[in-house]
ZATI-140425 format. One line per 3 residues: number of its first residue (from 0); for each residue x, y, z of N, C-alpha, C. Coordinates in Angstrom, 3 decimals. Example, Ala and Ser with C-alpha at 12.3 -4.5 7.8 and 13.67 -1.06 7.14 Angstrom:
2
0 = 13.190:-5.690:7.800:12.300:-4.500:7.800:13.200:-3.300:7.800; 12.850:-2.250:7.080:13.670:-1.060:7.140:12.900:0.030:7.870
END
This chain:
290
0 = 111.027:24.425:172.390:109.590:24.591:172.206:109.089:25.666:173.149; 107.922:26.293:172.530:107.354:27.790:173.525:106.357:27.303:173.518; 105.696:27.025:175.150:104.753:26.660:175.546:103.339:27.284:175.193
3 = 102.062:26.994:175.321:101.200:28.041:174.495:100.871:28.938:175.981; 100.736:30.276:175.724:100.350:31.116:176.510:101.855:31.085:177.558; 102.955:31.758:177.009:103.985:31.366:177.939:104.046:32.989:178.569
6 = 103.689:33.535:178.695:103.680:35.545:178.826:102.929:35.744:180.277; 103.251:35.221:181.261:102.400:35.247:182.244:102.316:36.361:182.792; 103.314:37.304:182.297:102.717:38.834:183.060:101.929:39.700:181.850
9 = 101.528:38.953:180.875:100.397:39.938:179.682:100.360:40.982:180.418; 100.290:41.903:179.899:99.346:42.904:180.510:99.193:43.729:181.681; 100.525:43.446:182.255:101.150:44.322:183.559:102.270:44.389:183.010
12 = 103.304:43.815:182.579:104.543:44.291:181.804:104.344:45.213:180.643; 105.298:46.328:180.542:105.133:47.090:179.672:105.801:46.387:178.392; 105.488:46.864:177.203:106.312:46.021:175.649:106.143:47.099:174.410
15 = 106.555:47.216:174.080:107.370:48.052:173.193:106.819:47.585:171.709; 106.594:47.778:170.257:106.588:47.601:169.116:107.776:48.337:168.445; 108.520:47.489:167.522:109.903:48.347:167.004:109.755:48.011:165.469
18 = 110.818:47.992:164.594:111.170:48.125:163.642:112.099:47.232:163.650; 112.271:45.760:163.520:114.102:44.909:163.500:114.625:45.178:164.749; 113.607:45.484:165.905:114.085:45.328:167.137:115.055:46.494:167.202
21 = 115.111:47.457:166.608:115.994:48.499:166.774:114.990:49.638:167.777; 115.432:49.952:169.323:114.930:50.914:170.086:114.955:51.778:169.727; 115.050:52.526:168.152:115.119:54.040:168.118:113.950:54.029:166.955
24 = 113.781:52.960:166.596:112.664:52.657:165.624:111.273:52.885:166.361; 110.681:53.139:167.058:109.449:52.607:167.591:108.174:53.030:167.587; 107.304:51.837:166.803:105.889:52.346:166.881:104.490:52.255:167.149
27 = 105.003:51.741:168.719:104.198:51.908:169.534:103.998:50.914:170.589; 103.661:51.386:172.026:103.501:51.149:173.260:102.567:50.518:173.911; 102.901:49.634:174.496:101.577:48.723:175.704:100.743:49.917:176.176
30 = 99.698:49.827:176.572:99.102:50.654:177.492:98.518:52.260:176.562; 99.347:52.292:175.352:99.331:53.645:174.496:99.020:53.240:173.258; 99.304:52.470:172.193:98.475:52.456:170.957:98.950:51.135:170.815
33 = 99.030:50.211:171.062:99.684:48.436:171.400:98.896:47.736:172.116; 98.193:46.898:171.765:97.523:45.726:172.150:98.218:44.275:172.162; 97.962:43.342:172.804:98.928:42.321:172.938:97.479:41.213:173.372
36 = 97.718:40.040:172.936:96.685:39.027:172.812:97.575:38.064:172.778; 96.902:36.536:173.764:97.732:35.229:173.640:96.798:34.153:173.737; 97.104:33.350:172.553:96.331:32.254:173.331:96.940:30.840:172.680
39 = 96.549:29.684:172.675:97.233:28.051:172.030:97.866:28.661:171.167; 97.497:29.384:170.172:98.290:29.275:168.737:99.265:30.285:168.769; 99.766:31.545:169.975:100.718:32.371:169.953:99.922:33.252:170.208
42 = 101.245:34.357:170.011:100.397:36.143:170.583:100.371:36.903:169.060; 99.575:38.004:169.456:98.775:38.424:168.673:98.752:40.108:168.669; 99.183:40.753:168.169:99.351:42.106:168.148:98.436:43.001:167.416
45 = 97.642:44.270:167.663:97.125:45.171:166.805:97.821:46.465:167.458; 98.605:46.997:166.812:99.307:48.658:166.774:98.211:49.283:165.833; 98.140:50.632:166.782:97.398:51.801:166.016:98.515:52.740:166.044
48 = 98.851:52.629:164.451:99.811:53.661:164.137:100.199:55.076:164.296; 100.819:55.881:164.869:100.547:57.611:164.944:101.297:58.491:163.111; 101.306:59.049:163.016:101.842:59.870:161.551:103.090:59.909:161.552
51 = 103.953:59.041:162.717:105.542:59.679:162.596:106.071:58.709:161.149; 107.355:59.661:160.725:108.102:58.517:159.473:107.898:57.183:159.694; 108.490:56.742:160.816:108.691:55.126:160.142:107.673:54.755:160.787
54 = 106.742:54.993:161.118:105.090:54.125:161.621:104.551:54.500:159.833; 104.503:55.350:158.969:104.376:55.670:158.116:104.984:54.902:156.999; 105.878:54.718:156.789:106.677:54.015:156.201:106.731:52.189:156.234
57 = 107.085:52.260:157.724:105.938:50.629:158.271:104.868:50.261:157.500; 104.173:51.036:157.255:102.532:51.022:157.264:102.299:50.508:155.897; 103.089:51.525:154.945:103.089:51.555:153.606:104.006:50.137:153.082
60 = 104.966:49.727:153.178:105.292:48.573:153.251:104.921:47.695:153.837; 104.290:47.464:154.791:103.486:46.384:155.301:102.152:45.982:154.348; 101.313:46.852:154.235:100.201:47.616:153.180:100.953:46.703:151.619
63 = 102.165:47.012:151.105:102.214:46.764:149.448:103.026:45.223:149.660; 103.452:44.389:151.257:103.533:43.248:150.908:105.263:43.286:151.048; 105.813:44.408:151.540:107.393:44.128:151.203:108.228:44.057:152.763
66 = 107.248:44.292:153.474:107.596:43.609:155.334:105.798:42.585:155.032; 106.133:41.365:155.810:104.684:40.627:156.091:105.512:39.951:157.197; 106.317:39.743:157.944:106.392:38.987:159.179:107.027:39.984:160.622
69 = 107.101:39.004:161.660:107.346:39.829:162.618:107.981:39.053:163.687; 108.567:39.280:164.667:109.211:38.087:165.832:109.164:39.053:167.032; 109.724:38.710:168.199:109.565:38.952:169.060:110.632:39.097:169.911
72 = 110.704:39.955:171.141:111.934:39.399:172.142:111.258:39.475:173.331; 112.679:37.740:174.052:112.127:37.696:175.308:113.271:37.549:176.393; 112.601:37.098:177.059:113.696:36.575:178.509:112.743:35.858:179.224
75 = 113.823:34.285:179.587:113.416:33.212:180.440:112.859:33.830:181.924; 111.869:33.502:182.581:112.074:33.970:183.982:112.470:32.779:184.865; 113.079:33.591:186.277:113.558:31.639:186.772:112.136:30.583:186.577
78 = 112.822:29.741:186.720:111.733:28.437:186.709:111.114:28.170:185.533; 111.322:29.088:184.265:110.083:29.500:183.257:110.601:27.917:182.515; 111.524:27.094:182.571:111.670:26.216:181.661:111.406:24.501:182.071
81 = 111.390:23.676:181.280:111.476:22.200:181.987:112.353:21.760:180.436; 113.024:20.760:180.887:113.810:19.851:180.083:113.633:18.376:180.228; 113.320:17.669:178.940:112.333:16.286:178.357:113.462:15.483:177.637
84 = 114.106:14.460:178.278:114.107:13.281:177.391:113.511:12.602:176.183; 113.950:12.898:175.143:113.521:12.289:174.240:113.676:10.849:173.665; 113.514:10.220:173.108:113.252:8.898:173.027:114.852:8.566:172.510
87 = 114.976:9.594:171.651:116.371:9.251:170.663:117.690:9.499:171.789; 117.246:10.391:172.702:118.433:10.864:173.401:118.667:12.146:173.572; 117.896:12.593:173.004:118.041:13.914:172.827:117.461:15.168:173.519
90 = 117.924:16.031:174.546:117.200:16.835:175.180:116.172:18.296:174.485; 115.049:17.990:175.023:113.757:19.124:174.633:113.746:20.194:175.856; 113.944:21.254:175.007:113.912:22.234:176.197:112.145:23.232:175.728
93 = 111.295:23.399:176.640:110.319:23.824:176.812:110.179:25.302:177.707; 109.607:26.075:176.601:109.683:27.580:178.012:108.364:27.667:177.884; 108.228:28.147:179.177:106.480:28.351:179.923:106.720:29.008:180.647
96 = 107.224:30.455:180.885:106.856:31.507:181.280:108.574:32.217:180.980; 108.040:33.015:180.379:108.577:34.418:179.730:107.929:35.778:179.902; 109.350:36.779:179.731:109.269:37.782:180.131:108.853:38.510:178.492
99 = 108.102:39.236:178.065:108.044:39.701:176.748:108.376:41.507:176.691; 109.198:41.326:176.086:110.287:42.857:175.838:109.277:43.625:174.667; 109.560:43.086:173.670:108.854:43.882:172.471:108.702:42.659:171.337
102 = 107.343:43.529:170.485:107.026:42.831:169.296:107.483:43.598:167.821; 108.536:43.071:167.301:108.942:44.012:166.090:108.003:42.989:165.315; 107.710:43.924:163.944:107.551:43.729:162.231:109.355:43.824:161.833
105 = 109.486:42.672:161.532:111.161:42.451:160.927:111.163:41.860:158.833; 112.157:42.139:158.777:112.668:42.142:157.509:113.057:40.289:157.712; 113.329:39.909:158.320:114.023:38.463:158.496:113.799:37.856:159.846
108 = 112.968:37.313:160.246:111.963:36.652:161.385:112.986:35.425:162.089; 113.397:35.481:163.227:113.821:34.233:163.725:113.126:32.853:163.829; 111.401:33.268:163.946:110.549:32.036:163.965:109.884:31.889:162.646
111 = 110.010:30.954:161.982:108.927:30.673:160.476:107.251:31.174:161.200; 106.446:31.011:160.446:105.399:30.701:160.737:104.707:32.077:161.210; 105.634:32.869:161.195:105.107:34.461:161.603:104.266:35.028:160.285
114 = 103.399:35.846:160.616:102.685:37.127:159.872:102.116:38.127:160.038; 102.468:39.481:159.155:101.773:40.751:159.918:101.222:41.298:158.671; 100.309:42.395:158.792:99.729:42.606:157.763:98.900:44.219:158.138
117 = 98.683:44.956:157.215:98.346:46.164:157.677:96.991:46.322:156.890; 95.960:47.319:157.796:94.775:47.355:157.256:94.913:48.474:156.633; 94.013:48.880:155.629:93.748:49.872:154.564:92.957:50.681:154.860
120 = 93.124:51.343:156.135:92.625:51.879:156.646:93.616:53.308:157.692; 93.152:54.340:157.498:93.649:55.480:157.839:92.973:56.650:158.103; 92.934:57.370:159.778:92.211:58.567:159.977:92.275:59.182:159.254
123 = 91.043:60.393:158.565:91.121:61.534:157.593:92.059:62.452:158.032; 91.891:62.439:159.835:92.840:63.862:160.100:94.207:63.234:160.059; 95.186:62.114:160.350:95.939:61.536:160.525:96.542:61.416:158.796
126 = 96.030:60.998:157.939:96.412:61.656:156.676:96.521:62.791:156.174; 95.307:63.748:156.708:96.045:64.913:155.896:97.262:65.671:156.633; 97.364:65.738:158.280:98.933:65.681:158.446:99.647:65.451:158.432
129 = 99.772:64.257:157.590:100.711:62.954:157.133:101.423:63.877:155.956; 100.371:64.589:154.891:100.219:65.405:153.666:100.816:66.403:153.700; 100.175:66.996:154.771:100.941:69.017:155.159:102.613:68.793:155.655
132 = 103.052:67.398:156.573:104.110:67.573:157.192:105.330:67.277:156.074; 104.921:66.200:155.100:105.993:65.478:153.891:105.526:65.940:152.942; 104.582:66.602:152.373:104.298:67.100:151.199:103.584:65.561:150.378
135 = 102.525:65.718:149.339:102.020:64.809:148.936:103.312:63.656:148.143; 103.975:64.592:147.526:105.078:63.412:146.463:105.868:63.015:147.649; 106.119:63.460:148.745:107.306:62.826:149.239:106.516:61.321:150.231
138 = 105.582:61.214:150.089:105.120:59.835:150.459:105.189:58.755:150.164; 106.022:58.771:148.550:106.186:58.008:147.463:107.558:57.619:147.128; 108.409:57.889:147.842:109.187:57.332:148.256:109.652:56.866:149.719
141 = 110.866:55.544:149.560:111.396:55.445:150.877:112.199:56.307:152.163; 113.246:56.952:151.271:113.625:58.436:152.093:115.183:58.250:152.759; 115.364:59.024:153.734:116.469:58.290:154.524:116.630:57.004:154.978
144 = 117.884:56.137:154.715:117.705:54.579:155.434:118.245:54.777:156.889; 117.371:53.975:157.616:117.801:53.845:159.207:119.211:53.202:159.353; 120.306:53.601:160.504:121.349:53.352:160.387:120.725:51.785:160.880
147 = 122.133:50.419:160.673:121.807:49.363:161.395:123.452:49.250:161.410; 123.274:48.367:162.830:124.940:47.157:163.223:124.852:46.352:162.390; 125.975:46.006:161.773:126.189:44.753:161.543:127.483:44.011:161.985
150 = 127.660:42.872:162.044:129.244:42.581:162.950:130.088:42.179:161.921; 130.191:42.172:160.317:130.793:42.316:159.853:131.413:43.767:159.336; 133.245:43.532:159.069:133.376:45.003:158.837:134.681:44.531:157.799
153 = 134.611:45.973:156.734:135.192:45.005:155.271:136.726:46.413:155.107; 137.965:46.869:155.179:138.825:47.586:154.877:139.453:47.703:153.502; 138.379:46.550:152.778:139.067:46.677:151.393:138.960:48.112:150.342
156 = 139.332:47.749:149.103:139.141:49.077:147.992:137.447:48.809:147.852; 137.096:50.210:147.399:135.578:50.274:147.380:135.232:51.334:146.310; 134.508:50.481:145.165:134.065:50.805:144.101:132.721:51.181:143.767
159 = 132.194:52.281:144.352:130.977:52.828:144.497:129.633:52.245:143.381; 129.896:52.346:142.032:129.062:51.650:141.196:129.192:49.695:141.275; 129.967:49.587:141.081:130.257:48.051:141.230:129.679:47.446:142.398
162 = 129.638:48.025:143.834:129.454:47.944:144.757:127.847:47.989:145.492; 127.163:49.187:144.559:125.549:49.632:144.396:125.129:48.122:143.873; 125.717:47.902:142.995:125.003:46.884:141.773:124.833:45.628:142.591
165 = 126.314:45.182:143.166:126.084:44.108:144.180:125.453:43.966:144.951; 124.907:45.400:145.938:124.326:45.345:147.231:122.648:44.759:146.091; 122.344:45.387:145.323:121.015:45.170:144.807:120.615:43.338:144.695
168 = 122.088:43.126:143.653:121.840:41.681:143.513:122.229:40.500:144.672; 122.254:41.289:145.971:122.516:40.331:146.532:121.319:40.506:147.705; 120.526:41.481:147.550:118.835:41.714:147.683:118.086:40.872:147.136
171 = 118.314:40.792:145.822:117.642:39.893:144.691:117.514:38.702:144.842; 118.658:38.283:144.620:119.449:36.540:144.448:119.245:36.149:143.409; 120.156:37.616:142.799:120.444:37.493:141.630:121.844:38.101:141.031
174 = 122.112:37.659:139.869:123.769:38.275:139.308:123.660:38.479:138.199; 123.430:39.832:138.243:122.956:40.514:136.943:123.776:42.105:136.968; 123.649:42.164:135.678:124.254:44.054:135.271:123.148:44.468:135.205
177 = 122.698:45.454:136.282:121.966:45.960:136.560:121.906:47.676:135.769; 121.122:48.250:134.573:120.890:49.757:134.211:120.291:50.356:135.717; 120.693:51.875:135.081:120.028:53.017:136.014:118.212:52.357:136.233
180 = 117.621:52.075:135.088:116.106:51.887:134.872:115.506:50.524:135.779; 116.765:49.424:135.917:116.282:48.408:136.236:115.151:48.812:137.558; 114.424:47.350:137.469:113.883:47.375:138.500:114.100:46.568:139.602
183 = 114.044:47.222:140.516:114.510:46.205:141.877:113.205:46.000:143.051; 112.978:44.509:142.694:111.762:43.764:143.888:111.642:44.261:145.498; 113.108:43.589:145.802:113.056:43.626:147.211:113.781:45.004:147.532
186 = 112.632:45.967:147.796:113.240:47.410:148.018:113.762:47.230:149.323; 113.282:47.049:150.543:113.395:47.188:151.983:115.194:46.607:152.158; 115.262:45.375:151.689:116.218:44.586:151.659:117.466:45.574:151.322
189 = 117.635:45.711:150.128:118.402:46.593:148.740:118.328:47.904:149.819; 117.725:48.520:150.115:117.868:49.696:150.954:119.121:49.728:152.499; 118.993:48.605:152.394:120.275:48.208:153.763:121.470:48.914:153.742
192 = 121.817:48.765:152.505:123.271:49.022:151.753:123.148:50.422:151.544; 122.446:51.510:151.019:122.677:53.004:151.167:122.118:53.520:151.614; 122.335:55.050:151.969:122.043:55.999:152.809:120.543:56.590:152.343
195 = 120.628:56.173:150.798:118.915:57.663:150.495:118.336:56.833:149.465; 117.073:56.518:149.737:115.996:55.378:148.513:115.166:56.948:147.943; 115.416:57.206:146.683:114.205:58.099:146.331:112.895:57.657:145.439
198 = 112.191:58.562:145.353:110.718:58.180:144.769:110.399:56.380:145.501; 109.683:55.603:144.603:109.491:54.572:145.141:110.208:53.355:145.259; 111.793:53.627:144.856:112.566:52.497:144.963:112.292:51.936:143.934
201 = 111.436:51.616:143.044:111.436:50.981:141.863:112.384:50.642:141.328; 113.153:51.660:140.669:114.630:51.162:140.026:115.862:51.227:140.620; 116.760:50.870:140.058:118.229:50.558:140.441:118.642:51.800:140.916
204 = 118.806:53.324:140.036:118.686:54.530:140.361:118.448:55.464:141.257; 117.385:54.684:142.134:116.519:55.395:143.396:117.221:55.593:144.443; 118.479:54.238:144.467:119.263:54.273:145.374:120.656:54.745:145.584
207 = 120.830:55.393:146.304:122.160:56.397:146.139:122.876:56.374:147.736; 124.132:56.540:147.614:125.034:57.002:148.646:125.306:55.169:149.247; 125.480:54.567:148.279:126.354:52.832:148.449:127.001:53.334:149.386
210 = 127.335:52.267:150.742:128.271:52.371:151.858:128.960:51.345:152.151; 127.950:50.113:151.828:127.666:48.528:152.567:128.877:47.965:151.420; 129.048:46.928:152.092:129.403:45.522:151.099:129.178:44.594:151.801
213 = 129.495:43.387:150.890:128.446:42.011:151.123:129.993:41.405:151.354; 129.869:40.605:152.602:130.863:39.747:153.051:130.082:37.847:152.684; 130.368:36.864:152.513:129.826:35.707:153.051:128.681:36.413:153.042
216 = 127.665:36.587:152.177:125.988:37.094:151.815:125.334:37.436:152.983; 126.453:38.206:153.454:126.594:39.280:154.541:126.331:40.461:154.368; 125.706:41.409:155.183:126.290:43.047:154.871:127.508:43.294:155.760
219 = 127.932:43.958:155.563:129.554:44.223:156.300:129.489:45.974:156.345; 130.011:46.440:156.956:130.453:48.056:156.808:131.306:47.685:156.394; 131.973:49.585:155.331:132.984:49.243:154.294:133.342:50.940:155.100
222 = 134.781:50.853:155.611:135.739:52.045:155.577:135.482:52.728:155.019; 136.136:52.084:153.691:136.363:53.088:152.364:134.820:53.102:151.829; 134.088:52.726:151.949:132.936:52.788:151.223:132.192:54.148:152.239
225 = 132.448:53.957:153.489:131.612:55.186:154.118:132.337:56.306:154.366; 133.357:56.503:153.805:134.518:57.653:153.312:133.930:58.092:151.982; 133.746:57.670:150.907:133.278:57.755:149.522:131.906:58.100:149.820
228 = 131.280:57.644:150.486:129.330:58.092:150.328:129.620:59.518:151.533; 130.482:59.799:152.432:130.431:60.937:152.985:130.799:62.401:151.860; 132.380:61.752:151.688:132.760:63.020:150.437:131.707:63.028:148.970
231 = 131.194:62.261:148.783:129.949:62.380:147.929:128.452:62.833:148.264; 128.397:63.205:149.583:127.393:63.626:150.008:127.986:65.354:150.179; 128.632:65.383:150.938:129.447:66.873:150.905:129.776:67.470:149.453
234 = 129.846:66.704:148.610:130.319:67.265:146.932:128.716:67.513:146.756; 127.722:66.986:147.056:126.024:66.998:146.423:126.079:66.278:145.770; 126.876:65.389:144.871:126.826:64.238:144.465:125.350:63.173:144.486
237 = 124.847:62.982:145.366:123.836:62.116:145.955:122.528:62.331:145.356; 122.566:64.015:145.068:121.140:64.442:144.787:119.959:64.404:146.209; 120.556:63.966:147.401:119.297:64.317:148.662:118.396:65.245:148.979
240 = 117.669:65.300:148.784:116.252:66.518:148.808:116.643:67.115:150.344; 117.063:68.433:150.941:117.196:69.112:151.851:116.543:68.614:152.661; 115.419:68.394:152.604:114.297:68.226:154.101:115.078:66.680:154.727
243 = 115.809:66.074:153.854:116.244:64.698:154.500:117.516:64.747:154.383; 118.299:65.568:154.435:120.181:65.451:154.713:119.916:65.559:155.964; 119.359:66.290:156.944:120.037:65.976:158.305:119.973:64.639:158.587
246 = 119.047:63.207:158.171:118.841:62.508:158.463:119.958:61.242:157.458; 119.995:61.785:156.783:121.351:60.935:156.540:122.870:61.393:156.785; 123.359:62.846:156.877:123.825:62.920:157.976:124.426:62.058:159.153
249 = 122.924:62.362:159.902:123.098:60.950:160.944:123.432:59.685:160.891; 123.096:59.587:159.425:123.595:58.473:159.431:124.971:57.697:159.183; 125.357:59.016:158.421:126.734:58.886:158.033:127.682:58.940:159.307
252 = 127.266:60.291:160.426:127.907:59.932:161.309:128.088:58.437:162.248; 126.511:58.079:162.418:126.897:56.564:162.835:127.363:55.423:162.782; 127.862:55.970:160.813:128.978:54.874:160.413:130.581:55.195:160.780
255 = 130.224:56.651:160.879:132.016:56.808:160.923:132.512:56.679:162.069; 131.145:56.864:162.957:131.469:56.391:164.482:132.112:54.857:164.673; 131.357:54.076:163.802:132.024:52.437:163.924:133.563:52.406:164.083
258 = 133.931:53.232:162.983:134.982:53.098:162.405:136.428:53.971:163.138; 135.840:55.073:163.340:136.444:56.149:164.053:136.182:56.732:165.750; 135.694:55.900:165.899:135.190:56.748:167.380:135.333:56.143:168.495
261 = 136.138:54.794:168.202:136.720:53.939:169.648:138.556:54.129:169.606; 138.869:55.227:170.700:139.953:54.899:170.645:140.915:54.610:172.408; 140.288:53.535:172.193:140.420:52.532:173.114:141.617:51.270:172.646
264 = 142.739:51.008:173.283:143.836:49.804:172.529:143.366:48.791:172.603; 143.763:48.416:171.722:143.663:46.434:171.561:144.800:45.611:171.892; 145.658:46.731:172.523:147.199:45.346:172.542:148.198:45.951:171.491
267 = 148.081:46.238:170.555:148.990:46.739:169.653:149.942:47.425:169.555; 150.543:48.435:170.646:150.777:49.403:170.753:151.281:50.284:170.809; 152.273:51.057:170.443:152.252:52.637:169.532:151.941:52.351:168.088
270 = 151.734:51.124:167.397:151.336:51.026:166.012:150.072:51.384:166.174; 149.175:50.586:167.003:147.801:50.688:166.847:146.920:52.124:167.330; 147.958:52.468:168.186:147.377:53.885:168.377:147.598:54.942:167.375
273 = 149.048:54.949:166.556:149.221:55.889:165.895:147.999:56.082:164.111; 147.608:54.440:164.547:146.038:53.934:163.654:145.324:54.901:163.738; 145.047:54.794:164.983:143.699:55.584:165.513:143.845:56.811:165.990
276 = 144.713:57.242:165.872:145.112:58.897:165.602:145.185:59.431:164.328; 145.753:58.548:163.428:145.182:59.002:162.080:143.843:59.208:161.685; 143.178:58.034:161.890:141.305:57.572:161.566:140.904:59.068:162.293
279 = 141.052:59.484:163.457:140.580:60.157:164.602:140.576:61.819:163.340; 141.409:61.516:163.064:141.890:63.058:162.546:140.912:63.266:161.025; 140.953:61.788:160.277:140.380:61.675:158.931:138.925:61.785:159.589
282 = 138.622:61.255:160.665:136.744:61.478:161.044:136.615:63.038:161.434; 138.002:63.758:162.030:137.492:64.966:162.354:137.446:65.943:161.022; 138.473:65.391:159.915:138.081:66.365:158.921:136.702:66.015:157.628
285 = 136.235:65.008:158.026:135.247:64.488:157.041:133.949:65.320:157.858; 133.888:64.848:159.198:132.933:65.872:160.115:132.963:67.027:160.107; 133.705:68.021:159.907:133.980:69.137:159.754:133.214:69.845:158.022
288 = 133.438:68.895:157.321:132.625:69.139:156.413:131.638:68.848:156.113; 131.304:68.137:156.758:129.529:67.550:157.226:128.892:68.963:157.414
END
């Protein structure tokens, strides 16, 4: 249980607003466009957004209903806890004073009972450089997907269409043969799995450069799957609008980094190294054509 008003340094600690708690996501700062409020019923956030992509992107999905919750991170401070006997036997642990790190808007909330919501509301000048910097159509879609960890990781064969279709229906929670036309609900979700969402994600189509696979209704990185969305990005395959390849790119490199870029032993050894001298060599020639 979290005590009410457990944040006893409000407002002298600095805190952060992110994206899924990812630090490279961030939009926006204590003290700089981040407000922070607490009282019995929890804390309470108003961010004033600036024009960058994903405060933009945030905004617009928050706005059409496809992010609405949000969670938080913390840390115990000493003393911050007490522990209660319960009648059954069972120990209650209570925190009353915490350290508060940051408030993300998340895709999948650790606490129920969360909600965020965006006002319909936007500076004139703050839009029209929103306009001049992405061009009016490119607002209308999702764009590059942000890289994410996941701790599953999959070495099997990887079937680029078969593989798209799954990541969608397992967005959905659904098992369906999905056309180019279909339409797909949960865009944000469905976007996990590839590198480039175009126009508005609407259909099955929008999404291009499959990487992911679904372990245990998992996402997993896939080897072979981020081997196939690289040489398909290098062929043009993908169709990515120029102004956003460097940004998937990046992203591609941060998968091949998973995969290729620790070569550090595990115990194995001259097998496991001569592994990772191969991988080492297949990341330097896939990079090379990047």
């Amino acid at each position: 249980m979290i005590a009410p008003k457990p944040f006893k340094s409000l407002g002298t600690d600095e805190v952060v607003m992110l994206m899924n708690h990812d630090d490279s996501l961030i939009l926006g700062r204590s003290g700089v466009n981040l407000e922070l409020t607490q009282d019995d019923k929890g804390l309470r956030f108003t961010c004033t957004l600036n024009d960058s992509s994903i405060a933009l992107d945030t905004w617009e999905n928050t706005k059409s209903g496809i992010l609405r919750e949000c969670s938080f991170a913390f840390t115990v401070n000493p003393n911050g806890e007490t522990w209660t006997t319960l009648q059954d036997g069972k120990m209650l642990r209570t925190l009353t004073d915490l350290r508060l790190w940051d408030a993300s808007i998340v895709t999948t909330p650790a606490y129920s009972g969360t909600s965020a919501a965006a006002r319909n509301v936007i500076a004139p000048d703050i839009q029209q450089r929103m306009a001049s910097a992405r061009g009016a159509a490119s607002t209308q879609h999702l764009g590059a997907v942000p890289f994410h960890s996941y701790d599953a990781r999959s070495e099997d064969p990887y079937t680029s269409a078969d593989e798209a279709n799954g990541l969608i229906n397992w967005a959905e929670g659904e098992d369906d043969d999905r056309s180019a036309d279909a339409p797909v609900k949960n865009k944000l979700k469905a976007a996990q799995g590839f590198l480039f969402v175009a126009n508005d994600g609407s259909k099955r189509s929008d999404y291009r450069g499959a990487h992911h696979t679904v372990v245990e209704g998992q996402l997993a990185h896939s080897q072979v799957g981020i081997l196939r969305a690289a040489k398909d990005f290098i062929n043009g395959a993908l169709d990515i609008p120029s102004e956003h390849r460097a940004d998937v790119k990046q992203h591609l490199d941060s998968e091949l980094n998973l995969w290729f870029g620790d070569s550090s032993s595990d115990g194995d050894g001259d097998d496991r190294q001569a592994t990772i001298d191969t991988e080492l060599r297949i990341r330097h020639q896939v990079m090379k054509l990047l």
